[in-house]
N, C-alpha and C positions, 0 to 999 in steps of 0.2 A: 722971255724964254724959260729961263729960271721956275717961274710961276708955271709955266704950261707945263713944266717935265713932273713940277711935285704933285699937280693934279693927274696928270696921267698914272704916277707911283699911285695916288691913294683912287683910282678907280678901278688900277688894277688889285691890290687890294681886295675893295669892296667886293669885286666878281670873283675873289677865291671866294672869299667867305659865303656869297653865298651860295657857292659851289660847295662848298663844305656844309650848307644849313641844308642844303637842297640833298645832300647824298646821307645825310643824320637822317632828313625825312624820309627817306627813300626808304633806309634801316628801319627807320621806327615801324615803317606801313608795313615793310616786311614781317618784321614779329610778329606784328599785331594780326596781319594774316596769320601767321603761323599755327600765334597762339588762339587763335578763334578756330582754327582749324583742328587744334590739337582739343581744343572746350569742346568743338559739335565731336569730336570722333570719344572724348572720355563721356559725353553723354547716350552717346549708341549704348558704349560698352554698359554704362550703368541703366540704361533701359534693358537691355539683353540680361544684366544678371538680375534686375527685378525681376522681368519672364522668368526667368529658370526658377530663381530661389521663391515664387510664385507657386509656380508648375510644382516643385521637389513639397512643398509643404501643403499645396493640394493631396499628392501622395500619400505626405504621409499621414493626412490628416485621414484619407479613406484606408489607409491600411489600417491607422489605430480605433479607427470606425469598428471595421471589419474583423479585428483583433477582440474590439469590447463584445460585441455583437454574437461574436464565436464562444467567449469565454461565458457571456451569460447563457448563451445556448444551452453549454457543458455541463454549467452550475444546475440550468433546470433538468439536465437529464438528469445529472448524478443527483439532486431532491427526489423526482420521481422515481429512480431504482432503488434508492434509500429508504423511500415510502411507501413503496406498492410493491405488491405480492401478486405474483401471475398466480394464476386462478388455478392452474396444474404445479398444485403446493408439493410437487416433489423434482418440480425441472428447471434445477439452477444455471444452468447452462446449454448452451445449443449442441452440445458433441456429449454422445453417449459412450457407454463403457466399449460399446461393438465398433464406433466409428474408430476408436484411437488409435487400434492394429494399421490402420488406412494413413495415420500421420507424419510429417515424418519433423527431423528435430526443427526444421527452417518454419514450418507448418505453426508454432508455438512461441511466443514472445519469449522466452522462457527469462531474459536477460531484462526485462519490466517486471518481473512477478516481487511480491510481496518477500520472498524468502532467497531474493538470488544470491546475493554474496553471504558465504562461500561459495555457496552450493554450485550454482549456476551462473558461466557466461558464456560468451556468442564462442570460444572453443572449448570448453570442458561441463563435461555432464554431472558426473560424480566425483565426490571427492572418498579417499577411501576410511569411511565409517565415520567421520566425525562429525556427529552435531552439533546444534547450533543453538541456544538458552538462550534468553530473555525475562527480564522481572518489570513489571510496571508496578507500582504505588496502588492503595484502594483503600479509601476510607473503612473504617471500624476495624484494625488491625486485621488487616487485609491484603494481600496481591492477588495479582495476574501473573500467571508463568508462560512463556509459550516456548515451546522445542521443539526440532526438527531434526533430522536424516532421511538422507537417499538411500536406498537399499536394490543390489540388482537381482531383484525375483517381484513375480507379477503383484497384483492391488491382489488378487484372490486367495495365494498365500500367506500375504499378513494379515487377511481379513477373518481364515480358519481358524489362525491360530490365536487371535484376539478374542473370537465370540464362542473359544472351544473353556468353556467358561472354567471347569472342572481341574483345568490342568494348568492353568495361569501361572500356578508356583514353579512349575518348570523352567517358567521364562520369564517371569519378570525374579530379577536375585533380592529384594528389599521386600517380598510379602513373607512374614510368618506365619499368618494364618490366611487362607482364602477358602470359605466356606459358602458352596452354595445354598443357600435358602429355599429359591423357590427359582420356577422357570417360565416365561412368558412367551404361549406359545404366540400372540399376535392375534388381532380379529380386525373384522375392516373397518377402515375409514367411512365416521358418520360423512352423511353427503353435505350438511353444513358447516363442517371444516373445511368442502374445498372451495369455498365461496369468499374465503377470504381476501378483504383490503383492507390493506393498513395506514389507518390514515396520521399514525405518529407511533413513533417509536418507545413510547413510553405506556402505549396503550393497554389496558389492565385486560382486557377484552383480547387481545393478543396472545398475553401469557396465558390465558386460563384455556384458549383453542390449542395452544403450541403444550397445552397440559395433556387437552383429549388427545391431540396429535399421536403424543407418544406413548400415551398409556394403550396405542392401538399395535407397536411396533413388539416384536418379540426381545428378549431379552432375558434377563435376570433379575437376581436380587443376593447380591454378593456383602458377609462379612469378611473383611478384611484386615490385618492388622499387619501394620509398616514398623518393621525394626532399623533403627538405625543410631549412633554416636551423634551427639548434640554438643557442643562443649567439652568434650572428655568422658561424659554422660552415655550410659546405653538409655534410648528412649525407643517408645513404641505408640504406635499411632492407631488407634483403630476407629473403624466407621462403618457403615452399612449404606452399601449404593443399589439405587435402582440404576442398572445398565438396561438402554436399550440401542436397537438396532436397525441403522437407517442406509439401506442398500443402494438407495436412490440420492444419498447426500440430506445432511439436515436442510429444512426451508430456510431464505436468507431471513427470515421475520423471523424465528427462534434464536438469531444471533445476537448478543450488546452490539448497538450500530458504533462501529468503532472505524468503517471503511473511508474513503478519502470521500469528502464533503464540505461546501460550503467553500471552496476552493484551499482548504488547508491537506495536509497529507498526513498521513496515520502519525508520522513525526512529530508534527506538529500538534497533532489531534490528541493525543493519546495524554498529554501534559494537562489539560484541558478536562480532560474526563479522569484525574486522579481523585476526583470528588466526586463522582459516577459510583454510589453504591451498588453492590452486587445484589442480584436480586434471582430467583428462582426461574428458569424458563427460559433468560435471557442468556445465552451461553457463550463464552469466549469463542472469538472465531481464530480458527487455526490459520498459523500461515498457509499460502496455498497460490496457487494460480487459478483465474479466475474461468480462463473458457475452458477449461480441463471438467471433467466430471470425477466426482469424489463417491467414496462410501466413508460413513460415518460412524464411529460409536460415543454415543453419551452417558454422562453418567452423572449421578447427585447423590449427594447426602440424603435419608429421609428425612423429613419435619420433625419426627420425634428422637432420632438419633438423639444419644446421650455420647457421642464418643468425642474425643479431643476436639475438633471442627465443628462450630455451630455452622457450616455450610461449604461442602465442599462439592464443585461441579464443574466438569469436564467433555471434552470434547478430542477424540482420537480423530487423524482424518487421514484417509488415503488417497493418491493421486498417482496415476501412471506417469510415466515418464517419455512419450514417444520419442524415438530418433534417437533419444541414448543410452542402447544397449548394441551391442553388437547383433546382424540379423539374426534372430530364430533365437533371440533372448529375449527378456524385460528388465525394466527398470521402473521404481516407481518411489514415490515420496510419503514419508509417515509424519506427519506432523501430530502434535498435543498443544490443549491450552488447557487450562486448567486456573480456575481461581477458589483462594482458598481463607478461609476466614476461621483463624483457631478461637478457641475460648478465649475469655479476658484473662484467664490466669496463665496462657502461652503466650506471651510477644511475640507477634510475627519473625519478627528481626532475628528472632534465634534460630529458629527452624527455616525461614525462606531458602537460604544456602542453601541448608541439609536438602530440602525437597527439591531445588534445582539439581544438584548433585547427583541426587537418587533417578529423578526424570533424566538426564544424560544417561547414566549408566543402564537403566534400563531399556534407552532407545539401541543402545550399542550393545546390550542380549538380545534383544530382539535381531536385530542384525546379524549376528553372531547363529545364533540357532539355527536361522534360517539359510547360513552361507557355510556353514563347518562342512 
């Protein structure tokens, strides 16, 4: 009996235990479901965000496509506008002098143009009378100047009072002498000047057309002589310019290509060309806005001048201002560039200032005259 009850204790026993191995397995099979369940559902997820992150870099590989594709697009136009001269060598833009009255301020980027701050943003037109200077660098003791103001009276009053050549001393205050010479009444245009392309910007065959060009425009031939303090110094400046006059805007091929190209920005560009010698024909381009229509005056040193500047030549340029004047007013923009290259026995560096100085002051007479 003894015997029969200790085998009963250890059978019972044995049937916990494997009532206990049996309910561990039971566990284990559980997880292991579980966990297979939990492996197939983290491999959906990671199938699914293959797809997406797939799909997103298909995207973005066609946008950056679409992106390059556009940008070289851009590059080949602005090459071609760089490079080519429309065959109507006086129509830089598509809006004429008669269209402008028809625009109004919305009508005009004015807040993209070359000259906007100060001058210009998306709520203010003018600012009152102050311009705006700039000096760039030029090989052979040499700058580029460029200035600008707004002024509110029309392109056709600063344009009389610019080419009324005779009375200049009135209004600019830094000439002591302005003496005309002679007068250019203008004749026309050979017909193989309007034939031109330009197939680079450096092309010698360029300047010597953008010669004839202007030797057809009316104008002058003005001595001059610039008084002004230098150092402590009274100094005086003289020279003899052929001005002429370009009613329809100078051609962009008579310009130094200094506009945005090759994907860099005048900012950028302008660093770049302080080893760009000056050269005759090639003219600074004035700030300006570009679908606007301009009138023009230029002006040079002659070849034999003997006065302070072995080359001095410029560019006056006017631009209306639509939408910001009050109605049954105008407004419009007077920019200058000017580069300038004194003797070897003047260092630029002295005089640069003085001539920035004198170009402000005389943009803000001009203004002045015109508003008293």
């Amino acid at each position: 009996a003894t015997y029969q009850g200790e085998a009963a204790l250890c059978l019972d026993e044995i049937s916990l235990q494997k009532s206990n191995v049996a309910d561990a397995l039971l566990s284990a099979e559980l997880a292991i479901e579980q966990s297979e369940q939990a492996l197939k559902q983290a491999k959906e997820a990671l199938r699914v965000a293959k797809t997406e992150a797939s799909a997103a870099l298909q995207l973005a590989e066609t946008a950056a496509r679409q992106a390059s594709e556009t940008a070289e697009r851009a590059t080949e136009l602005a090459i071609y506008s760089s490079t080519t001269t429309n065959t109507d060598i006086y129509n830089n833009n598509n809006i004429t002098m008669a269209d402008v009255g028809e625009l109004t301020y919305e009508d005009v980027d004015f807040h993209m143009s070359e000259m906007s701050p100060p001058f210009l943003d998306e709520s203010l037109c003018l600012v009152p009378g102050e311009p705006v200077v700039r000096v760039e660098k030029a090989p052979e003791n040499s700058r580029r100047i460029f200035a600008g103001i707004d002024i509110p009276v029309s392109v056709d009053v600063i344009w009389e009072i610019l080419t009324d050549y005779e009375n200049l001393k009135k209004v600019v205050p830094n000439l002591v002498v302005n003496e005309v010479l002679q007068f250019f009444d203008g004749s026309p245009v050979p017909e193989t000047v309007g034939d031109i392309t330009v197939a680079a910007a450096n092309n010698e065959d360029v300047q010597k057309q953008c010669q004839v060009l202007a030797s057809c425009m009316k104008g002058s031939k003005l001595r001059q002589v610039g008084g002004a303090k230098v150092v402590g110094i009274n100094f005086s400046a003289r020279t003899t310019l052929e001005v002429r006059e370009w009613p329809e805007g100078l051609p962009d091929f008579a310009h130094f290509q200094d506009v945005t190209y090759d994907g860099l920005s005048r900012e950028e560009r302008y660093k770049l060309y302080q080893s760009q010698k000056l050269e005759r024909y090639k003219f600074p381009r004035p700030f300006g806005i570009s679908q606007l229509p301009t009138k023009d005056i230029s002006m040079q040193s002659l070849e034999d001048d003997d006065g302070e500047f072995r080359l001095y030549q410029g560019v006056w340029r006017m631009q209306p201002l639509p939408g910001c004047a009050p109605n049954g007013e105008n407004a419009m923009r007077l920019t200058y560039a000017v580069e300038i290259s004194p003797r070897p026995y003047l260092p630029v560096g002295f005089v640069e200032n003085r001539i920035s100085q004198d170009l402000c002051n005389n943009l803000c007479a001009i203004r002045k005259y015109v508003t008293k």
